[in-house]
C-alpha positions in Angstrom: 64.9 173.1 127.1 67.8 170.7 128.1 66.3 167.5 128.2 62.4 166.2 129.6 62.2 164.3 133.1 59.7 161.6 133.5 56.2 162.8 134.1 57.2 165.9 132.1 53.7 166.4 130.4 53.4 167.4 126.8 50.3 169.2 124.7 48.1 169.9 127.6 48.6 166.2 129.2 48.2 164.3 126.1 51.5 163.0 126.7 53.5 162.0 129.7 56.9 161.3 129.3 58.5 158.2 130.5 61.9 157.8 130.4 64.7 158.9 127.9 65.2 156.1 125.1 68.4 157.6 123.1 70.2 160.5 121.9 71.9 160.9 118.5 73.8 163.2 116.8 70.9 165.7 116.5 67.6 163.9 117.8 66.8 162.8 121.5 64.0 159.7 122.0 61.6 159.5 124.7 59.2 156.8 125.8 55.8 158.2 126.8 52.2 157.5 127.8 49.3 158.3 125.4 47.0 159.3 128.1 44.0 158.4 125.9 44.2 155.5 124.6 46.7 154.5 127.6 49.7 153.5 125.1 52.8 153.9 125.0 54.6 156.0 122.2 57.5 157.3 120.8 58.3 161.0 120.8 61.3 162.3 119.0 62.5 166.0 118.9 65.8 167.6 118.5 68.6 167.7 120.7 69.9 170.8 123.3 73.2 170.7 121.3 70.9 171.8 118.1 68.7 173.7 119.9 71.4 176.1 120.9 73.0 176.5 117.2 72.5 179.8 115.5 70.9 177.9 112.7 68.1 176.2 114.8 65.4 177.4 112.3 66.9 175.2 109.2 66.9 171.8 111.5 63.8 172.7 112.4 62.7 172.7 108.8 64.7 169.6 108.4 63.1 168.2 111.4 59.8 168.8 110.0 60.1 167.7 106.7 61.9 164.0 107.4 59.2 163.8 110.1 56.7 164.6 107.1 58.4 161.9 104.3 58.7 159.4 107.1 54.9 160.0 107.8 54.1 159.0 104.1 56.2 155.8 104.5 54.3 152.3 104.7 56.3 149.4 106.0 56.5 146.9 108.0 60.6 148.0 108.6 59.8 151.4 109.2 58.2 152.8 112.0 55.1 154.4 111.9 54.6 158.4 112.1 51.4 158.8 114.6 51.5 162.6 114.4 53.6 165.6 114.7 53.2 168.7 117.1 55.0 172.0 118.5 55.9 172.1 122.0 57.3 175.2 123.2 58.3 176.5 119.5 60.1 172.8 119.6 58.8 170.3 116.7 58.0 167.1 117.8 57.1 163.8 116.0 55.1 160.6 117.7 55.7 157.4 116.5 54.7 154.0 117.2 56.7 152.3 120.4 58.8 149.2 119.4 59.9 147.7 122.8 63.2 145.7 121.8 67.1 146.5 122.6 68.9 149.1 120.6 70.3 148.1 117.4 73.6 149.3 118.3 73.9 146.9 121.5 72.2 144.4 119.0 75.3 144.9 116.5 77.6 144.7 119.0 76.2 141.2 120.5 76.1 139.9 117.4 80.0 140.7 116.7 79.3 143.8 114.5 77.2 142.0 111.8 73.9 142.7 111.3 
């Protein structure tokens, strides 16, 4: 899996992607519809660039278990872990949709001070 195009449907339908929100280091960020409940969400999985390394299985495992701590979090600073699935053999972890600009183009507009 390179990366998912809008409409791409996840789990059966459940989810529909949207459009690509970010890319990091070793995570890539999409927007998508909840079908049933008709929100939008967050959905977070790791990167081609990982996804190709020899290693895959141990950021999986990592994957899964900051998606598992982050799950256990309460606060109203840290985003909120809806649910995690597979896709594919590919972990994948919904969180709640914050609509907002990046906080890198934030930093930068506000002269590199946060």
């Amino acid at each position: 899996m390179k990366y998912w195009k809008s409409g791409k449907q996840l789990q059966n339908g459940k989810y529909i992607i949207q459009d690509l929100l970010g890319i990091g280091g070793f995570g890539i960020t999409y927007r998508a519809l909840e079908q049933s409940s008709n929100q939008l969400v967050a959905i977070k999985t790791l990167n081609y660039r990982v996804q190709r390394k020899p290693n895959f299985d141990k950021y999986q495992e990592n994957f899964l278990n900051e998606a598992l701590c982050l799950a256990k979090c309460s606060h109203p600073n840290v985003v909120e872990v809806h649910r995690l699935f597979k896709e594919n053999k590919l972990w994948c972890m919904v969180m709640e949709y914050i609509d907002g600009d990046d906080l890198g183009i934030y930093r930068e507009e506000q002269g590199g001070v946060i």
